[in-house]
C-alpha positions as CSV (number, residue, x, y, z in Angstrom):
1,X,-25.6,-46.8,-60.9
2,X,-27.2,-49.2,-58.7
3,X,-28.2,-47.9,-55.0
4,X,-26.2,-49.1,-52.5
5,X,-29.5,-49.5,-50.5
6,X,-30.1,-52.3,-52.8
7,X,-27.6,-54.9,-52.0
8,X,-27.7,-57.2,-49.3
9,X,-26.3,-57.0,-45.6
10,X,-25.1,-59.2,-43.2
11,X,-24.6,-58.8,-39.7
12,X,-22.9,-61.1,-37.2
13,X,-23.7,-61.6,-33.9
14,X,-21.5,-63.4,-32.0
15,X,-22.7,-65.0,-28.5
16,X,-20.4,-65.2,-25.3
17,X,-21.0,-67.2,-22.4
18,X,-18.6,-68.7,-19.7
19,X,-20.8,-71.8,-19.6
20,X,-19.8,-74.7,-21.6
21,X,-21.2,-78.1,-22.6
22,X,-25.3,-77.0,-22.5
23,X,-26.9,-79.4,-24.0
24,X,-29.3,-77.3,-26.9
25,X,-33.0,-78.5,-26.4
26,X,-35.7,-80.1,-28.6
27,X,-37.9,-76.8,-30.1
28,X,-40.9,-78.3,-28.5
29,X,-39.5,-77.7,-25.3
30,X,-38.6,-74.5,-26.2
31,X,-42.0,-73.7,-27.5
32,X,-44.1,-75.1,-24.6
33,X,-42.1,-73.2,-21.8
34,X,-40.4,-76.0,-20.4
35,X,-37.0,-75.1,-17.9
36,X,-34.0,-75.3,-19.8
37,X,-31.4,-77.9,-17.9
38,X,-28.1,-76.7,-17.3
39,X,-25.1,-78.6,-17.0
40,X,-24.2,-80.9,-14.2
41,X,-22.3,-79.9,-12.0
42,X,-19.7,-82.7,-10.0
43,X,-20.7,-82.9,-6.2
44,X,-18.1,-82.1,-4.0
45,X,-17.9,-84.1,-0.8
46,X,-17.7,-82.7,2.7
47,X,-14.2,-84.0,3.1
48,X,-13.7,-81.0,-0.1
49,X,-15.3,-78.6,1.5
50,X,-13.8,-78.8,5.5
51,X,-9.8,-78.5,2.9
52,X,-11.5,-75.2,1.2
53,X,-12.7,-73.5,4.4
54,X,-9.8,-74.1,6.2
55,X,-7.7,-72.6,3.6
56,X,-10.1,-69.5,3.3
57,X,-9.6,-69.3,7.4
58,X,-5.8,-69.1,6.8
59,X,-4.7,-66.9,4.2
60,X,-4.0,-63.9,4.9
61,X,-3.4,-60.6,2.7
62,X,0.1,-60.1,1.3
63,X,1.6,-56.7,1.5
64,X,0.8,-54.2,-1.1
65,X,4.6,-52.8,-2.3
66,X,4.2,-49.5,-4.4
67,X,6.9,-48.1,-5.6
68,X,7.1,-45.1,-3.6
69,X,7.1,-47.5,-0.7
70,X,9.9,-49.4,-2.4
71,X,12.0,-45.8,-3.2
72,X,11.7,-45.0,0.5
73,X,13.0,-48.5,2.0
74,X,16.2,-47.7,-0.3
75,X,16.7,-44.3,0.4
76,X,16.9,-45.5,4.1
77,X,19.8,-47.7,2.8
78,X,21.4,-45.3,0.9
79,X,21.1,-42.4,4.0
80,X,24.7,-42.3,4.8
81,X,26.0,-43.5,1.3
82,X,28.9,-41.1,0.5
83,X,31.3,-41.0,-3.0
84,X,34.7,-39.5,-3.7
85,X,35.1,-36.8,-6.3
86,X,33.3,-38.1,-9.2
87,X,32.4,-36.6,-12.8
88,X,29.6,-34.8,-13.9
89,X,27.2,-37.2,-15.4
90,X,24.1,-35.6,-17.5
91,X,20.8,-37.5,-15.9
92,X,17.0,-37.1,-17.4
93,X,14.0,-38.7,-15.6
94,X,10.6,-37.3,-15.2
95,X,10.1,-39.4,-11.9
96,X,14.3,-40.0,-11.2
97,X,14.8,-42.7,-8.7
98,X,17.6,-44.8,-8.0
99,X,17.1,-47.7,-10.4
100,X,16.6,-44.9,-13.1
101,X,20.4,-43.9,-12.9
102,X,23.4,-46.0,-14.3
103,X,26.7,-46.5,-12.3
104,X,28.6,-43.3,-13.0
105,X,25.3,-41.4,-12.7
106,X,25.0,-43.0,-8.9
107,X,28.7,-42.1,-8.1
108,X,28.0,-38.2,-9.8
109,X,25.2,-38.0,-7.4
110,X,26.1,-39.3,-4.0
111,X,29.0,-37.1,-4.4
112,X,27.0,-34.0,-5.2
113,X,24.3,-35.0,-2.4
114,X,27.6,-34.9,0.1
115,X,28.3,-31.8,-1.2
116,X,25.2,-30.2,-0.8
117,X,25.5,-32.0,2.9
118,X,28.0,-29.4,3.7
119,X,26.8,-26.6,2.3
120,X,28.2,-26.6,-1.2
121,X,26.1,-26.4,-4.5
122,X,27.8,-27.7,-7.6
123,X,25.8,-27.4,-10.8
124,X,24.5,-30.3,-11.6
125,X,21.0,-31.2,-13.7
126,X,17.6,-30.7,-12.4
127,X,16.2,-34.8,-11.8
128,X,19.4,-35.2,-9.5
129,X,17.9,-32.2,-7.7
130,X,14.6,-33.8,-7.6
131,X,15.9,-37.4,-6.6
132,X,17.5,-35.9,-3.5
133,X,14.2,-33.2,-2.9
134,X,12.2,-36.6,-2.8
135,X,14.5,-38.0,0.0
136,X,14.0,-34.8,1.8
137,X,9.9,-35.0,1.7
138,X,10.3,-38.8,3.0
139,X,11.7,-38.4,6.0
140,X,15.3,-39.6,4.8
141,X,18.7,-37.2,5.3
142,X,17.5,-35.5,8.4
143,X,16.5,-36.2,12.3
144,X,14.5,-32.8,13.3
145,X,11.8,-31.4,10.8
146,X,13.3,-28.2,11.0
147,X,16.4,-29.1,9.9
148,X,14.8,-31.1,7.0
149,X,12.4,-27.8,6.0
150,X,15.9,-25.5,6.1
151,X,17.7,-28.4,3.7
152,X,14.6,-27.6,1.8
153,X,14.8,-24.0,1.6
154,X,18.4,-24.4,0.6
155,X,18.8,-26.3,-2.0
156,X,15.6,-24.1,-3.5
157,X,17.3,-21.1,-3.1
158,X,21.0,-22.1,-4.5
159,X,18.9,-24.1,-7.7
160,X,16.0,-21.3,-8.3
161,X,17.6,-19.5,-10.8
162,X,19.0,-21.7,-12.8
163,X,15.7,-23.9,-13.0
164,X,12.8,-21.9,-12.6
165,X,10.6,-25.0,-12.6
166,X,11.8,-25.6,-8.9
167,X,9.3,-22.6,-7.8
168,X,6.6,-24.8,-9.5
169,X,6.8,-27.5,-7.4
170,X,9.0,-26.3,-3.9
171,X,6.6,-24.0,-2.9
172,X,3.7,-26.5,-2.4
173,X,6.3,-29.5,-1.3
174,X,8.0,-27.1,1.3
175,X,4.5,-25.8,2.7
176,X,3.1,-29.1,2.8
177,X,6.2,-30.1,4.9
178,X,5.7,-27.8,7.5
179,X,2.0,-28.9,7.5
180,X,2.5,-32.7,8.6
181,X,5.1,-31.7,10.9
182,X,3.6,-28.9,12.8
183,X,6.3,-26.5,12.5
184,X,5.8,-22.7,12.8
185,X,7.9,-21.1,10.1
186,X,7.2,-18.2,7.9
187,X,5.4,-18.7,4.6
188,X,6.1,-15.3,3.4
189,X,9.3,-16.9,1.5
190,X,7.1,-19.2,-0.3
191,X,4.5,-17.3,-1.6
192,X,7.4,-14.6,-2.9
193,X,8.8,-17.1,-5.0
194,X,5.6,-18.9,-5.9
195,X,3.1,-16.2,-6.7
196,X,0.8,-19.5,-7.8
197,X,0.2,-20.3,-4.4
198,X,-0.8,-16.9,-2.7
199,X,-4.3,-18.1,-1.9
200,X,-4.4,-20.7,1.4
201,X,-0.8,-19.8,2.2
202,X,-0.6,-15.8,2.0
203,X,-3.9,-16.2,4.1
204,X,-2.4,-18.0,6.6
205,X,0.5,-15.8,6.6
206,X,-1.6,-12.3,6.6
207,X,-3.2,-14.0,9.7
208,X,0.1,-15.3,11.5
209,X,1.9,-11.9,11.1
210,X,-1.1,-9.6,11.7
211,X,-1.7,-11.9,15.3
212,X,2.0,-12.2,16.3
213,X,4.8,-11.2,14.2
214,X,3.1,-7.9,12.6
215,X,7.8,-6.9,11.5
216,X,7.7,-10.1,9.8
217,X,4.7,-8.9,7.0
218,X,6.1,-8.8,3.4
219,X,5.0,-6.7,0.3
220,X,3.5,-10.0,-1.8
221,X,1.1,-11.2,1.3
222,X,0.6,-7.8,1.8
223,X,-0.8,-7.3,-1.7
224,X,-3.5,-10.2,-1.1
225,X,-5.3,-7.9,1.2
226,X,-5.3,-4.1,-1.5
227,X,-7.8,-3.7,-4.0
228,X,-5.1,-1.4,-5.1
229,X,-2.9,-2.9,-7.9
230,X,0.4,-1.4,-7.4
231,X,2.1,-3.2,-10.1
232,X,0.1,-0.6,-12.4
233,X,1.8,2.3,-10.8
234,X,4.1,4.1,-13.3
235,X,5.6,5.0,-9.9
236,X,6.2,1.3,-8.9
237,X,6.8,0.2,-12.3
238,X,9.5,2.8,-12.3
239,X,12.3,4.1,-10.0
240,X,9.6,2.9,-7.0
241,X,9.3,-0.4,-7.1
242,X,12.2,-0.8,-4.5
243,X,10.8,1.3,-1.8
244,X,7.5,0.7,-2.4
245,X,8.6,-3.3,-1.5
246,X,10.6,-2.1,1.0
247,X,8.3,0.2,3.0
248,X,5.1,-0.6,2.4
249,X,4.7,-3.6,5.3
250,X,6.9,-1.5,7.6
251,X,4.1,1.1,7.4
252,X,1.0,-2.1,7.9
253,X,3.3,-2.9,11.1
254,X,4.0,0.8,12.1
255,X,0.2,1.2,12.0
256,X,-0.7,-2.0,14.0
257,X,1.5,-0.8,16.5
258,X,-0.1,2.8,16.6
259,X,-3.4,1.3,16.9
260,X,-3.0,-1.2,19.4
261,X,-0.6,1.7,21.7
262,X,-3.7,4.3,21.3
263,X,-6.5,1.7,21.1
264,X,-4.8,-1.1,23.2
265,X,-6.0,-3.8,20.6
266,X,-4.5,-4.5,17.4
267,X,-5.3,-4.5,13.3
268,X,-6.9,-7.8,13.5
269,X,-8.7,-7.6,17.2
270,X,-10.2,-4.4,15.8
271,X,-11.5,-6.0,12.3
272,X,-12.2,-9.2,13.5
273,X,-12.5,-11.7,10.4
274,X,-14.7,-14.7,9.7
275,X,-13.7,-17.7,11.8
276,X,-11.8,-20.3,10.2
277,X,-12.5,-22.9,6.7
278,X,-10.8,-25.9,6.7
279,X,-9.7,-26.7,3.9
280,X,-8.2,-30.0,2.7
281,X,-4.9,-29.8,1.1
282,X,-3.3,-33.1,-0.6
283,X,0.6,-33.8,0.3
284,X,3.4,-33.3,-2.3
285,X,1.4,-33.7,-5.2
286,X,3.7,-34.9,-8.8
287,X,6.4,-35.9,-6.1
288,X,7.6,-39.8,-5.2
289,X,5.7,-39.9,-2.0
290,X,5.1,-42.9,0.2
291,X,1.7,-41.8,1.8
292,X,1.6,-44.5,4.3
293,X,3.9,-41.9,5.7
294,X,2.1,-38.7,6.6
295,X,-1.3,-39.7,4.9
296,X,-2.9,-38.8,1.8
297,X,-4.1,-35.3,2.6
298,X,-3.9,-33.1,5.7
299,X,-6.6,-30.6,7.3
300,X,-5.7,-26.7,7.2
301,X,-7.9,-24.0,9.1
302,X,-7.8,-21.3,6.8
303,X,-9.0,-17.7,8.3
304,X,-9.9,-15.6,5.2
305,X,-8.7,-12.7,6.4
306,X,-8.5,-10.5,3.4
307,X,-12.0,-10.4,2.9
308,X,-12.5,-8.7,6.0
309,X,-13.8,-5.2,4.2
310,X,-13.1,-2.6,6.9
311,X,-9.4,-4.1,7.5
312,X,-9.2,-4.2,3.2
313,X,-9.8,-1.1,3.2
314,X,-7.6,0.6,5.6
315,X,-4.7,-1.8,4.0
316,X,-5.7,-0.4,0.5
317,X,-5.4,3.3,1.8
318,X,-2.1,2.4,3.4
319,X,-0.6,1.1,-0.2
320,X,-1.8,4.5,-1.8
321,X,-0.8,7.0,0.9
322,X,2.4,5.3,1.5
323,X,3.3,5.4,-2.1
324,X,2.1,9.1,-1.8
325,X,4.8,9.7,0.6
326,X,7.2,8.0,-1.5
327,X,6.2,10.2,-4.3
328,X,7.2,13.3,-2.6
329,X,10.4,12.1,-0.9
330,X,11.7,10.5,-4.2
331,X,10.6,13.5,-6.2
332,X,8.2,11.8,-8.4
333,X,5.7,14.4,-9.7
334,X,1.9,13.3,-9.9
335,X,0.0,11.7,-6.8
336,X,-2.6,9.8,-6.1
337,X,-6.3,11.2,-5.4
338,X,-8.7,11.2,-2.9
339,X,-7.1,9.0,0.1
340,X,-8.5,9.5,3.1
341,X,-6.9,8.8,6.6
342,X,-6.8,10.8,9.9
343,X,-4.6,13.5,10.3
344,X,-2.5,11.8,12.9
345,X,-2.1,8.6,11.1
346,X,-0.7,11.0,7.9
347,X,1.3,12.5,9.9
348,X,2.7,9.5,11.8
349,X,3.6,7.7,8.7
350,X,5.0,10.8,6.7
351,X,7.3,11.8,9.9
352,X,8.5,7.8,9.8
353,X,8.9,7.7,6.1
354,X,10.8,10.6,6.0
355,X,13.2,9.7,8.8
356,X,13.9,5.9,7.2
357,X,14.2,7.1,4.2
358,X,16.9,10.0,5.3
359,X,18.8,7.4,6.7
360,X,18.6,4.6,4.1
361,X,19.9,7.5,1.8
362,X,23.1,8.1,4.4
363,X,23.5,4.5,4.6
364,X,24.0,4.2,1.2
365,X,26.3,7.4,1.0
366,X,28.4,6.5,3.7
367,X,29.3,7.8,6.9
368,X,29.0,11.9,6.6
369,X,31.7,14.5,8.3
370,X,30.2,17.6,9.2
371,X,32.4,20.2,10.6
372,X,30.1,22.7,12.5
373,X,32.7,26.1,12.9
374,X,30.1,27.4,16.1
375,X,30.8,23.9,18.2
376,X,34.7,23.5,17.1
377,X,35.4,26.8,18.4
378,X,33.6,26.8,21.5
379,X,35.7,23.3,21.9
380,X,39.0,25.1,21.3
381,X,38.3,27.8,23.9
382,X,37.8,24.9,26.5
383,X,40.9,23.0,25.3
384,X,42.9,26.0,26.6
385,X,41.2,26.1,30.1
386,X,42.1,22.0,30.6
387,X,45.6,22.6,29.2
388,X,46.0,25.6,31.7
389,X,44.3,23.5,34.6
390,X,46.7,20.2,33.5
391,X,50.1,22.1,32.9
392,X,52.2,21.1,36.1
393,X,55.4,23.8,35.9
394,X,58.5,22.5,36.6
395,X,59.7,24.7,39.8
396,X,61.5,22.7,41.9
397,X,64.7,20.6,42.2
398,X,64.0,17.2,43.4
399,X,65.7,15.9,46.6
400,X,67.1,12.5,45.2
401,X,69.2,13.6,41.8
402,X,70.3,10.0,41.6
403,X,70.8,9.5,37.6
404,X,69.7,5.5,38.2
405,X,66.7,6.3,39.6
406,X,63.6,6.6,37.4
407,X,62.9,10.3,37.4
408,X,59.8,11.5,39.3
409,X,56.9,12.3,38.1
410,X,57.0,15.9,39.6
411,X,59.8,16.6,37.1
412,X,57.4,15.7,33.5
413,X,55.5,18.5,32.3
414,X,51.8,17.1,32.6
415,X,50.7,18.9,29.2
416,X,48.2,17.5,27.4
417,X,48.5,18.2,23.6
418,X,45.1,19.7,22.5
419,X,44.2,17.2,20.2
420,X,43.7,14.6,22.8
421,X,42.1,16.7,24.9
422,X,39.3,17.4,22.2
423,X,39.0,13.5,22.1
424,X,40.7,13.1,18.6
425,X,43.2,10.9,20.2
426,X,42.6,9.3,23.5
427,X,45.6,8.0,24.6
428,X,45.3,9.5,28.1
429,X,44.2,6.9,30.7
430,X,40.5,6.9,31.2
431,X,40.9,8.4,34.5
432,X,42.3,11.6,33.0
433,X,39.6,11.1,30.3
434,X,36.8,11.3,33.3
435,X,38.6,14.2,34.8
436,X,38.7,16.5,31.8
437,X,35.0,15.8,30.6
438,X,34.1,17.1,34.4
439,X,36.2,19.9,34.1
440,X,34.3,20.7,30.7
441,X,31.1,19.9,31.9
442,X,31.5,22.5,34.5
443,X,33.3,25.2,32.6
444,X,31.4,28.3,32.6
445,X,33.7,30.1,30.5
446,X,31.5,31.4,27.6
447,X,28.8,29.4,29.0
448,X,26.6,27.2,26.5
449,X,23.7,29.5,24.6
450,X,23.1,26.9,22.3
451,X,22.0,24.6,25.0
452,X,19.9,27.0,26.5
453,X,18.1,27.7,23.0
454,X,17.7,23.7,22.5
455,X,16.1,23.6,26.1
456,X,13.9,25.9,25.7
457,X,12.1,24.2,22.4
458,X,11.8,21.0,24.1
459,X,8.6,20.2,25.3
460,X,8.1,19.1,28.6
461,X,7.7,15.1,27.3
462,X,11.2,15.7,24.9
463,X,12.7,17.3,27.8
464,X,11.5,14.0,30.4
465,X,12.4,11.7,27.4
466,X,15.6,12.7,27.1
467,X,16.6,12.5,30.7
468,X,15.2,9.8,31.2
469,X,17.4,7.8,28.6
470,X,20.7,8.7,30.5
471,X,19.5,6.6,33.3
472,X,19.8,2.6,33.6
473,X,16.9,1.3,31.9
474,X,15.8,4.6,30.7
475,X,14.4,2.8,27.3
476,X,11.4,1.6,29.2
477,X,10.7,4.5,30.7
478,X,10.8,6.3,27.6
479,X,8.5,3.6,25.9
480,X,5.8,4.4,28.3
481,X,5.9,7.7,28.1
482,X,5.5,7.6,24.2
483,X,2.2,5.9,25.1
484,X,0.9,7.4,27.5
485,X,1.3,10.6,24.9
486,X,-0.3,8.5,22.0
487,X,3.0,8.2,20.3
488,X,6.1,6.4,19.6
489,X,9.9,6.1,20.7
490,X,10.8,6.6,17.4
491,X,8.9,9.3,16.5
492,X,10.0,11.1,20.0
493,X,13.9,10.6,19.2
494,X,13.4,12.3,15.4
495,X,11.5,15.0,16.9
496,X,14.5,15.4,19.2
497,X,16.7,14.7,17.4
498,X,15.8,17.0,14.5
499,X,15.8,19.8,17.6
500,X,19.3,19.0,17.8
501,X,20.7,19.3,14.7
502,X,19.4,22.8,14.4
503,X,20.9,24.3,18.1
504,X,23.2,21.5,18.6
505,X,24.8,21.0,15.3
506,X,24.7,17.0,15.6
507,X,22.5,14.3,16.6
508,X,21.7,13.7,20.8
509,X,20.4,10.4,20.5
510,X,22.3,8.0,18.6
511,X,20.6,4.6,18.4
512,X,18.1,4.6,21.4
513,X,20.3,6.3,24.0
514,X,22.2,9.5,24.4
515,X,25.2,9.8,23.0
516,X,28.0,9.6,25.2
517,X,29.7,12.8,24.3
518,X,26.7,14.8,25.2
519,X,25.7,12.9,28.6
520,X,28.0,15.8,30.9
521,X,25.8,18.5,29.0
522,X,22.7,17.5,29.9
523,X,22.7,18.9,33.2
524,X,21.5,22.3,31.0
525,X,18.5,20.5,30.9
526,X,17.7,20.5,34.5
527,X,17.9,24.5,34.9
């Protein structure tokens, strides 16, 4: 077989120029170095040259049309377009716009868009979703950013479900929104639903809530700042994933509040972080944006506030100890190891959780009757002194016995039946209302041992606390006596409270003031 190295080869080159008619020169020229001519060129005369500058001096740029620009100039026609009831049309478009849709596919949507105007979210396919979400991010269907953002957050949170590729994209769109138009909303909504974008935006929450708005923290920013994954608990992965969402900030902001009461500065004055990044974020990227709008890209100062390492860790301790506490009140056997926190700050948060979690558990049980034998007794022994004391006898003939007259007072028996007395019933006018509560209040018929017992475990501060909320504004003054003592309100009315249902048989404070049927008694406290 013969070697194909053998045979011949050819090769073409092929020569390009944008010259033409070059006259090829003699090889003696070429060989002794001579200039190769190249081809005339026609003169132009000065008459050609004054017409081309001239029209060089005059021309100007035309508009550059995109077709984002194009979308935008007719969604601005098509802002107050409206449609009766129309069918349901199926529509698929990567990038929907208007020209993408055929007549009963226009008719479908302005009809739904109206809809979802006023409130009302028909199903309907995702790229009419995404055609009226573009609108939205343009500036077109709105007149206050705010409103525009909460349209936004709407039609997310009616759609989400149903097409989960809305958290892909909303999230960033939504953010970026508030971005170019300065608004101050929470972000703790988008990174829930977009767990993709808790970087920048959970640390620009952490840092908004921890500054300002330490109630309005949430279990996914807080879990940007814990070294602790939670999500590995058995505990959370269990029966606790509920409460651990639940109470987990509301310790972080239970905790801010202790510090900065005891400390008089907060979480974040006492861990300072790093000063701020800024970091460039582009504007509704994969959407039909006209950036001759807001720009290309916008500026964010980013504070990187979870790598502040004495804050991290007091946030990490918080996640285990709380879910400690949990643990116990949930009756979860096992608990976590070595966390270490001062013995107030335990003791704060496990008198707190205890208390929320006692009432979440009523709450969901419903409102509780409990008869307490001691108390209804006592309150049937002063029933019969106010029906003695109300019980007008009938002893005397009246002077007029005119049968068309209306009878006289003096001839109705004023008695009271018991069960209004007690309150079961008021029907009484609230004069005779006022009257019997002083008559009980000042009863000393059996006298009140139980409220002697209950005043003599107060503490001074319970004792002051609790006076102090039967007056007008007696909240404040309560407020800064908590501080003063290194505590809380809150705290103050369980410890009361709990006081109370042990001598007392019910609550004294209902809410944050005292409750109404026990405001005669409290003059016991004054002895």
């Amino acid at each position: 077989m013969t070697s194909d190295r053998n045979q011949p080869h050819f090769t073409e080159l092929v020569w390009e120029s944008t010259e033409q008619n070059v006259p090829i020169p003699p090889r003696s020229e070429v060989k002794s170095g001579m200039p190769i001519p190249t081809a005339a060129k026609p003169k132009k005369s000065s008459e050609d040259a004054v017409q081309i500058q001239l029209w060089d001096m005059d021309e100007k740029p035309e508009p550059v049309t995109t077709t984002e620009s194009q979308f935008v100039a007719r969604a601005r026609e098509l802002a107050g377009e409206k449609g009766p009831a129309a069918l349901f049309v199926p529509f698929k478009s990567y990038w929907p716009t208007y020209g993408h849709m055929t007549g009963a596919q226009s008719r479908w949507y302005f009809f739904w868009r109206d809809e979802v105007r006023q409130g009302r979210y028909p199903k309907t396919d995702l790229s009419y979703i995404f055609l009226h979400v573009y609108e939205l991010i343009n500036g077109v269907g709105w007149t206050d950013p705010q409103d525009g953002y909460r349209q936004l957050g709407l039609i997310w949170e009616a759609y989400r479900d149903q097409y989960k590729r809305l958290d892909q994209y909303l999230g960033g769109w939504m953010a970026d929104f508030a971005f170019v138009h300065k608004l101050e909303v929470p972000l703790s909504g988008i990174v829930a639903r977009s767990r993709g974008l808790a970087g920048d935006l959970a640390e620009i929450e952490l840092m908004r809530c921890l500054t300002a708005a330490p109630e309005q923290l949430t279990f996914e920013v807080l879990t940007v700042m814990s070294d602790y994954d939670i999500s590995k608990s058995k505990f959370y992965m269990g029966e606790g994933k509920e409460a651990a969402e639940r109470y987990i900030p509301l310790v972080v902001a239970l905790i801010d509040a202790y510090v900065a009461r005891k400390h008089g500065s907060n979480l974040v004055e006492m861990f300072p972080p790093g000063p701020a990044v800024m970091r460039e974020r582009y504007l509704f990227r994969s959407a039909v944006y006209d950036i001759s709008l807001y720009g290309y890209s916008v500026l964010v100062p980013v504070v990187r506030i979870s790598k502040s390492p004495p804050l991290r860790s007091l946030i990490t301790r918080l996640f285990r100890l709380t879910e400690n506490k949990l643990r116990e009140l949930m009756g979860y056997r096992g608990r976590l190891k070595d966390i270490k926190v001062d013995a107030d700050m335990d003791e704060l948060i496990g008198k707190y959780l205890q208390r929320e979690f006692r009432k979440a558990e009523q709450e969901a049980k419903g409102p509780a009757v409990v008869i307490d034998q001691r108390k209804l007794e006592q309150l049937q022994n002063d029933s019969e002194v106010v029906r003695t004391l109300l019980t007008v006898e009938d002893t005397a003939e009246p002077e007029n016995n005119n049968e068309n007259d209306e009878p006289d007072i003096i001839e109705q028996q004023a008695i009271i039946p018991a069960e209004q007395v007690t309150g079961l019933e008021p029907d009484e006018p609230e004069a005779v209302a006022d009257d019997m509560e002083t008559v009980m209040a000042h009863t000393e018929a059996g006298d009140h041992p139980e409220w002697e017992q209950f005043n003599a475990e107060l503490t001074p501060l319970q004792r002051e606390a609790v006076l102090a909320l039967a007056e007008e504004d007696g909240l404040l003054t309560v407020n800064k006596l908590a501080a003063d003592a290194g505590t809380m309100p809150e705290l103050l009315f369980d410890e009361i409270n709990e006081l109370a249902m042990n001598h007392l048989g019910d609550l004294l404070i209902d809410g944050e003031r005292v409750a109404d049927e026990w405001i005669p008694m409290l003059h016991y406290l004054m002895r």
